[in-house]
C-alpha positions in Angstrom: -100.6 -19.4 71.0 -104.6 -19.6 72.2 -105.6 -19.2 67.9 -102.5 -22.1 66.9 -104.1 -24.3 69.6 -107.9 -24.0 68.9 -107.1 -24.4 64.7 -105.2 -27.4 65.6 -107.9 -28.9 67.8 -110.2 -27.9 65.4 -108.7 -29.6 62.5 -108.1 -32.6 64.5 -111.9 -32.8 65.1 -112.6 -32.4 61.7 -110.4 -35.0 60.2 -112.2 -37.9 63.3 -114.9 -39.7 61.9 -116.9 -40.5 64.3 -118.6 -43.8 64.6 -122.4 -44.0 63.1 -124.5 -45.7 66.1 -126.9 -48.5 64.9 -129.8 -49.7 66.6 -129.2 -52.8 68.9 -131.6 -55.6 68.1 -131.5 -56.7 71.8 -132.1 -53.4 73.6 -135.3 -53.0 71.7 -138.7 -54.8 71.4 -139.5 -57.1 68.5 -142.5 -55.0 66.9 -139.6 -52.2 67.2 -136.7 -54.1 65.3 -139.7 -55.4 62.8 -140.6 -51.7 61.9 -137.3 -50.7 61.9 -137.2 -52.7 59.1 -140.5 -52.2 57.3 -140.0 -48.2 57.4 -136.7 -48.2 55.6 -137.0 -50.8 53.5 -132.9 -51.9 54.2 -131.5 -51.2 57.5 -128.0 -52.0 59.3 -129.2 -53.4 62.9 -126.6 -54.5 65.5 -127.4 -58.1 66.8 -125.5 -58.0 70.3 -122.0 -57.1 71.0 -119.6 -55.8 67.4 -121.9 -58.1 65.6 -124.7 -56.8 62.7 -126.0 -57.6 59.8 -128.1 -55.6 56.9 -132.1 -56.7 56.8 -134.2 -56.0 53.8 -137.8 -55.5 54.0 -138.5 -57.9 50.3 -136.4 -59.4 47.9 -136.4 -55.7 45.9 -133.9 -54.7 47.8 -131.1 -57.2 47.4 -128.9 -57.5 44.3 -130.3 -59.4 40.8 -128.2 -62.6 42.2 -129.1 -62.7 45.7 -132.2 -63.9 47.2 -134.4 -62.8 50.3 -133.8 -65.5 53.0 -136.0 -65.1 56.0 -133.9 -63.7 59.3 -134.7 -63.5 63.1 -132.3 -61.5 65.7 -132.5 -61.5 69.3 -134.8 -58.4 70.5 -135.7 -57.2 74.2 -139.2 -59.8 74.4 -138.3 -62.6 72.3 -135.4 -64.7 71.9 -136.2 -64.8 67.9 -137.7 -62.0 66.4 -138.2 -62.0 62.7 -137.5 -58.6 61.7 -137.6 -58.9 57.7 -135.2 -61.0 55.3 -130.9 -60.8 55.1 -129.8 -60.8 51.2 -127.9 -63.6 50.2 -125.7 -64.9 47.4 -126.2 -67.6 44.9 -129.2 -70.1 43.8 -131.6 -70.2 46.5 -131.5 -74.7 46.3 -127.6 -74.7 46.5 -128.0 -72.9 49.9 
């Protein structure tokens, strides 16, 4: 009964994906959320609460259509922090 009980429990582990944290923009300084940013090039950041957004460090790491508009999130010292740039869609003027 002990070997049915640990295989199930151990399956059942397995099959749980379990959820990827993300660094929250507010619980850290700005120069942290900025290099953040800068070291990976593209990072995931949470802005506060469910919310979050991707951040690129240039324009090379959005999609041929899109276009490196300039972002700021909330961080622990600043109300607006520019961290880096968020990819967007379309022609930059129709924005």
């Amino acid at each position: 009964m002990t070997r049915i009980l640990i295989t199930l429990l151990a399956f059942g582990l397995a099959g749980t994906a379990l959820a990827q944290g993300r660094p929250q923009t507010p619980e850290r300084s700005c120069a942290a959320n900025r290099q953040s940013v800068l070291a990976n090039g593209a990072i995931v950041l949470g802005t506060g609460g469910y919310t979050y957004d991707r951040f690129v460090r240039d324009r090379s790491f959005c999609q041929f259509d899109e276009y490196a508009d300039p972002a700021w999130v909330p961080a622990r010292d600043t109300p607006q922090c520019f961290v880096g740039y968020r990819c967007k869609s379309g022609p930059f003027w129709n924005d």
